[in-house]
C-alpha positions in Angstrom: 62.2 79.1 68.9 65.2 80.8 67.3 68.2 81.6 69.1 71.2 84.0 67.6 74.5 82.6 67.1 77.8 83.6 68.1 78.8 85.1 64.8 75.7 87.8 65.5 76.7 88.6 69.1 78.8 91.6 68.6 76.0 93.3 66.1 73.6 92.4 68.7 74.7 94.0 71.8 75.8 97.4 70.2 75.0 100.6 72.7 71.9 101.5 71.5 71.3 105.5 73.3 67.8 105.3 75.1 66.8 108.3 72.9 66.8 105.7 69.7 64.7 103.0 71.3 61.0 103.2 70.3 57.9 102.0 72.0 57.0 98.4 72.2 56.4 96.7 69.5 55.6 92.9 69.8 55.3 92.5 66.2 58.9 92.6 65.2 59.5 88.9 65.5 62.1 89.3 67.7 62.5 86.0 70.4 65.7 86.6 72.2 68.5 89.5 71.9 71.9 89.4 74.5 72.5 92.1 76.1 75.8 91.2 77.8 78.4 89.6 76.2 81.7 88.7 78.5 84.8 90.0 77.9 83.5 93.4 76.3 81.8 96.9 78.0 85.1 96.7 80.4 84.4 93.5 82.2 85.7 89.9 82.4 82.5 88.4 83.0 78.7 88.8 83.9 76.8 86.8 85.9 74.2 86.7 87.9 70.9 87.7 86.2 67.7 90.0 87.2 65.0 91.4 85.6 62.4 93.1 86.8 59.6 95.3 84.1 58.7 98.5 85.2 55.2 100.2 85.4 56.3 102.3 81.9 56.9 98.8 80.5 60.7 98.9 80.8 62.8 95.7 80.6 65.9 96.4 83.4 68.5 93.6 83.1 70.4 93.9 85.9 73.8 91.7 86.9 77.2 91.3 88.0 80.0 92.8 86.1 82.9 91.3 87.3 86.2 93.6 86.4 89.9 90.7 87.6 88.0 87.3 86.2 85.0 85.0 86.7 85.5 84.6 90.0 83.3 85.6 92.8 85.6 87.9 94.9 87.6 90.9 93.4 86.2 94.1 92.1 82.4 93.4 90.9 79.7 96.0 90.1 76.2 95.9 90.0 75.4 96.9 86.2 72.2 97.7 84.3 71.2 97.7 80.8 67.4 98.8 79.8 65.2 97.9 77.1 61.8 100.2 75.5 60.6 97.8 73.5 60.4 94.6 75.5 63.7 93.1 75.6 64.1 93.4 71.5 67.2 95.9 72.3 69.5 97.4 74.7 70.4 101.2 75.8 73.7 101.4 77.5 75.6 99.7 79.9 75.2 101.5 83.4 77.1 101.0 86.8 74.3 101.0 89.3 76.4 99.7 92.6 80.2 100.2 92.3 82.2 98.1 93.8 85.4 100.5 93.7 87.7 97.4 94.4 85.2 95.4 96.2 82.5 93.1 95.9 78.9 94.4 95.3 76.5 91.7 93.5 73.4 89.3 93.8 71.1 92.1 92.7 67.3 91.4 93.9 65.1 94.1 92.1 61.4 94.7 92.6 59.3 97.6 91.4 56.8 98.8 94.7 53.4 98.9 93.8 52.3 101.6 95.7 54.8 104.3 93.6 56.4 102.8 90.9 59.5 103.2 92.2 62.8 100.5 91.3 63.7 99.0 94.5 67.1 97.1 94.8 68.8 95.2 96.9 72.4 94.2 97.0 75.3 92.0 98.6 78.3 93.1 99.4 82.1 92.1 100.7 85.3 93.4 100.7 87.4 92.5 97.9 90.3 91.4 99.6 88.7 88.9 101.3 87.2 85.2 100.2 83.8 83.1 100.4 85.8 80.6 102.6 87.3 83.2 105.0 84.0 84.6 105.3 82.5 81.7 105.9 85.1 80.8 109.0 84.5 83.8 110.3 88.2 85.2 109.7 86.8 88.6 108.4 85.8 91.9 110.7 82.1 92.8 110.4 83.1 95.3 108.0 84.8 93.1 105.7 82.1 90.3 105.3 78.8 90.4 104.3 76.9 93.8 104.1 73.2 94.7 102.3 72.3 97.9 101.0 69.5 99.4 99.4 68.9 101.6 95.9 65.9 103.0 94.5 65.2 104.6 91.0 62.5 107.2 90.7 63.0 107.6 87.1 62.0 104.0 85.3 65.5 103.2 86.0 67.6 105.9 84.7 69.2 106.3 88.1 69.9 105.5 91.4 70.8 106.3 94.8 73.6 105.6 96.4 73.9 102.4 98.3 72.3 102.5 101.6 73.7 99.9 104.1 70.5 98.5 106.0 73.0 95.2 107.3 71.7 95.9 111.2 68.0 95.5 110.5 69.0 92.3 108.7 71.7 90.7 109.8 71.8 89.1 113.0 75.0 89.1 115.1 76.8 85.6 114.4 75.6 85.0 110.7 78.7 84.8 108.2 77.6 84.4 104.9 74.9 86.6 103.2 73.4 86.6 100.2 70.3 88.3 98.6 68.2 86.1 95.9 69.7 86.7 93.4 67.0 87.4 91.1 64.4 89.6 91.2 62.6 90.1 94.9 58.6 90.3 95.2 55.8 92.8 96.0 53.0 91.3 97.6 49.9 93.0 95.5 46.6 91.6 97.4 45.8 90.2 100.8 46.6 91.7 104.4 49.9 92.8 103.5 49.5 94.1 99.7 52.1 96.4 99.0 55.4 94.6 101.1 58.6 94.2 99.0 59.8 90.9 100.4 62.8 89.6 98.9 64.3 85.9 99.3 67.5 85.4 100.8 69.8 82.9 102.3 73.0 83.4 105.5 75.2 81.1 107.0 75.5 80.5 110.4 78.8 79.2 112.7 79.1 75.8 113.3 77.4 74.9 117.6 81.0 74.6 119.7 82.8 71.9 119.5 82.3 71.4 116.0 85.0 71.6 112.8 85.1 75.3 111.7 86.3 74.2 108.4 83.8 77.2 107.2 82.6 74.8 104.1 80.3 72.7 106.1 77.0 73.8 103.8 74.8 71.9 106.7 75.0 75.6 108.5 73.2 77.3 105.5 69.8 78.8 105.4 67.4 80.6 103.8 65.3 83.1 105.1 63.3 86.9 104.0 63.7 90.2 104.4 60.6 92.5 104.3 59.4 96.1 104.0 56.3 97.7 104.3 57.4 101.2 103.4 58.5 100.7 99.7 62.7 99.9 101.2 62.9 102.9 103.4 63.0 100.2 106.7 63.9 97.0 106.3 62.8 93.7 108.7 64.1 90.2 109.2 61.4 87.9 108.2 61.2 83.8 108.5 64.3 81.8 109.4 65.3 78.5 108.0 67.7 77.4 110.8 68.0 73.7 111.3 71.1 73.0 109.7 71.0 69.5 110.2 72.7 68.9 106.8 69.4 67.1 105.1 67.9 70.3 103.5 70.5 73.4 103.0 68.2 75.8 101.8 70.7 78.0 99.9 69.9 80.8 97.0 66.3 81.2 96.9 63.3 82.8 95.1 59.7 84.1 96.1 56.4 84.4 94.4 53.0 85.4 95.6 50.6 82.7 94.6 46.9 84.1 93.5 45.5 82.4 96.6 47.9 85.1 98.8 50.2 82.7 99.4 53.9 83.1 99.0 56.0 80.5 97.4 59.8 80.0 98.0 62.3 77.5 95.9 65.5 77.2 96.9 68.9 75.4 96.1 69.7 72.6 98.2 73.5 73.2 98.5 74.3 69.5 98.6 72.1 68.1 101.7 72.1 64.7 102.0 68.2 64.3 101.1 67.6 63.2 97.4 66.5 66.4 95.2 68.2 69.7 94.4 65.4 71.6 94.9 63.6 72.9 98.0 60.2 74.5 98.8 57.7 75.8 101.2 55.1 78.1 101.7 54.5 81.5 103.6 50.8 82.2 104.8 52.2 85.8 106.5 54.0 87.4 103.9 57.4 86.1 104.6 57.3 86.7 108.2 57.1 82.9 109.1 57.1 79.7 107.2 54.1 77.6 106.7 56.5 74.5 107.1 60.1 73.5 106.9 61.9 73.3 103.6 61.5 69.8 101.7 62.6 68.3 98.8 60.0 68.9 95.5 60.2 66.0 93.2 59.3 66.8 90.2 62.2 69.3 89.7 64.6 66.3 90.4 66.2 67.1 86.7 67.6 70.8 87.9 71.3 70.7 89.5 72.6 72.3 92.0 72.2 75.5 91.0 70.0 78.7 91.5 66.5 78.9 89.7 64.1 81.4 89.0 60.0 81.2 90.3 57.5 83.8 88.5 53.7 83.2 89.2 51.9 84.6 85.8 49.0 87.1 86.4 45.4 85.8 86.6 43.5 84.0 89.3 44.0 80.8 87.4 47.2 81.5 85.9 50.5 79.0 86.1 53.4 79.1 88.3 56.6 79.1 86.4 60.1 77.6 87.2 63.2 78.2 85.1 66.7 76.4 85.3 69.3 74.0 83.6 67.4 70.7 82.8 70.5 68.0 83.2 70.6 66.7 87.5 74.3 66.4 86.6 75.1 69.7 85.0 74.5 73.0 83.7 72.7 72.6 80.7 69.6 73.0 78.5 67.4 76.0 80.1 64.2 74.4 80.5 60.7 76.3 81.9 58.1 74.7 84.0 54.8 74.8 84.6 52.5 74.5 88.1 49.0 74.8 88.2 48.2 73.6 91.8 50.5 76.2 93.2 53.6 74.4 93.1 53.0 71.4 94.8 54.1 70.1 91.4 55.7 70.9 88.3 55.5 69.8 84.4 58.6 71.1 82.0 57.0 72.3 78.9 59.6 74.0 77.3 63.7 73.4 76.8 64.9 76.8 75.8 67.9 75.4 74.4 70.3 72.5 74.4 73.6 74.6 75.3 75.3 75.5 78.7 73.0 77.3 81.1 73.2 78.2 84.8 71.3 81.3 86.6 68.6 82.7 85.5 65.2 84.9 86.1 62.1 84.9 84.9 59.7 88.5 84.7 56.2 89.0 82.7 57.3 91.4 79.7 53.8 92.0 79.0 50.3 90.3 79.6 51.4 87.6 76.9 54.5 87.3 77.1 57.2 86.2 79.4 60.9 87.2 79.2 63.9 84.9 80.8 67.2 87.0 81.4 69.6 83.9 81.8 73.4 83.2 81.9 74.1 80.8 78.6 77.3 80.2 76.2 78.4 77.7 73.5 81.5 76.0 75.1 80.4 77.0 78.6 77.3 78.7 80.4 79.3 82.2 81.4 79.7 83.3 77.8 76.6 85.8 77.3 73.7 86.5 79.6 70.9 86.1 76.9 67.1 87.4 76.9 64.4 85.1 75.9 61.1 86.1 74.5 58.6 83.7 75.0 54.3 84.1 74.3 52.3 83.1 77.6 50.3 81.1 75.2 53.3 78.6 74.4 54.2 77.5 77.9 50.8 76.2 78.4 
């Protein structure tokens, strides 16, 4: 697999107008393209990948443009470039969620099955304030952690404007909030075919009587949020709440497994079990948890970092799991493979050797898979890089 070097970035991600982009065409050759670079379109930085492929066959790459620095706090937007011709090239770079001084981020997209409509969900925080002061609980409600909802009619030429939908989420007493990031999931067969659940994670405050140090990661948890009316009301789904420290289910990803089964993978923000990665299972569509979080094994060589699920159409098609391959940093994208519904996982293919961190994985096509990741040459928030790769190769 080829890769572009640095010395082709800047001919790579030139604004190509949607009007010049023809159809798809699989046959170009073309394996990755990079369509953010940081430091140019106005930003500092991106981060924070998603990518979902729209009913048209439109590649959105969604993420973070951060405006002061790398940081997670300041002035971020949600931004959006599209692709016609499966991830080969780029249209422009569009603002999708302004942050206007403040933080708006962790984009979880999904496309609802019942209309074809772009459904996004968003964080959001003041930009004066911090992660840690958040996570004391030093901020007013309107300060911290907020969620809003978007949705495109028009293959994801536009938006609406943010919608804040933080009461039918949110329970009173939660600090931190955080949706996916990465694309959500839209539950296509079974009892509740045609749900948008996406994956999410909160922090709670510490029982009294406890340090309020607001960096104690044992009160972390993940947990879903559901809709059943393609985002117009929104639900509070399973809860991961033992914050015992062991398990800290932290940014998390979903996947509906052919058997209707849903699949969550999680961080494990630094629990004191051995593994970096957490799973479970959901036999209700998100609304409870087939059993607790736990530790899976055979993803022991991903760090602690976020990590992308996708399960690949076809009753008897794979499970996939994308993230950095080194336990002890980020590095060397690697994809998995599960074909017993991710009780277990093989790696089949290392990506690349360089710096990698977040990522998200989304079916380009019926044979191919793309991988929207963050990746760079001296560090892994250089460029956020598409991969092309043939659903015959990751076998």
């Amino acid at each position: 697999m080829t890769f572009l070097s640095r010395t082709l970035l800047a001919a790579t991600v030139l604004l190509t107008p949607l009007t010049a982009i023809a159809p798809a065409h699989a046959a170009t050759g073309c394996t990755s393209s990079v369509p953010y670079v940081s430091g140019e379109g106005g930003y500092d930085t991106y981060r924070i990948p998603a990518t979902v492929t729209t009913v048209r066959g439109t590649v959105l790459a969604f993420a973070e443009g951060r405006l002061g620095g790398a940081g997670d706090t300041g002035h971020i937007d949600v931004v959006l470039r599209r692709s016609g011709d499966g991830g080969c090239t780029w249209g422009p770079l569009r603002v999708v969620a302004a942050g206007d001084g403040n933080t708006r981020g962790n984009p979880a997209p999904v496309v609802d099955p019942r209309t074809g409509a772009i459904v996004l969900v968003t964080s959001y925080n003041s930009g004066a304030v911090t992660e840690t002061q958040i996570m004391r609980g030093e901020v007013t409600p309107e300060q911290g952690r907020r969620v809003f909802v978007q949705r495109s009619w028009d293959d994801g030429r536009h938006f609406t404007r943010p919608r804040d939908i933080t009461d039918e989420v949110k329970p009173t007493g939660w600090r931190w909030y955080a949706t996916g990031p990465g694309h959500a999931v839209a539950l296509t067969h079974g009892p509740h075919a045609g749900r948008l659940v996406v994956p999410a994670n909160h922090s709670a405050a510490p029982p009294a009587g406890s340090p309020d140090t607001g960096q104690e990661a044992k009160y972390y948890g993940a947990h879903a949020i559901y809709s059943d009316d393609g985002g117009r009301s929104w639900r509070l789904g399973f809860v991961d709440d033992s914050y015992d420290g062991v398990d800290n289910a932290n940014e998390s990803t979903a996947a509906q497994l052919p058997d209707g089964r849903l699949y969550f993978s999680a961080r494990d923000q630094n629990g004191t079990s051995v593994g970096n990665r957490l799973d479970t299972y959901s036999g209700d569509g998100g609304e409870s948890l087939d059993r607790p979080y736990a530790v899976q094994p055979t993803l022991n060589d991903v760090p602690v970092v976020q990590g992308s699920v996708l399960q690949l159409a076809g009753r008897k098609a794979p499970l996939l799991f994308s993230g950095p391959s080194v336990p002890t940093g980020r590095r060397a994208m690697a994809i998995w493979r599960s074909d017993d519904g991710g009780e277990s996982f093989a790696k089949v293919l290392t990506v690349s050797a360089r710096p990698a961190a977040y990522s998200d994985l989304g079916q380009v096509d019926r044979d191919t898979v793309g991988l929207l990741y963050e990746t760079g040459v001296s560090g892994p928030y250089e460029t956020i890089e598409f991969c092309r790769m043939q659903v015959s190769d990751l076998g």
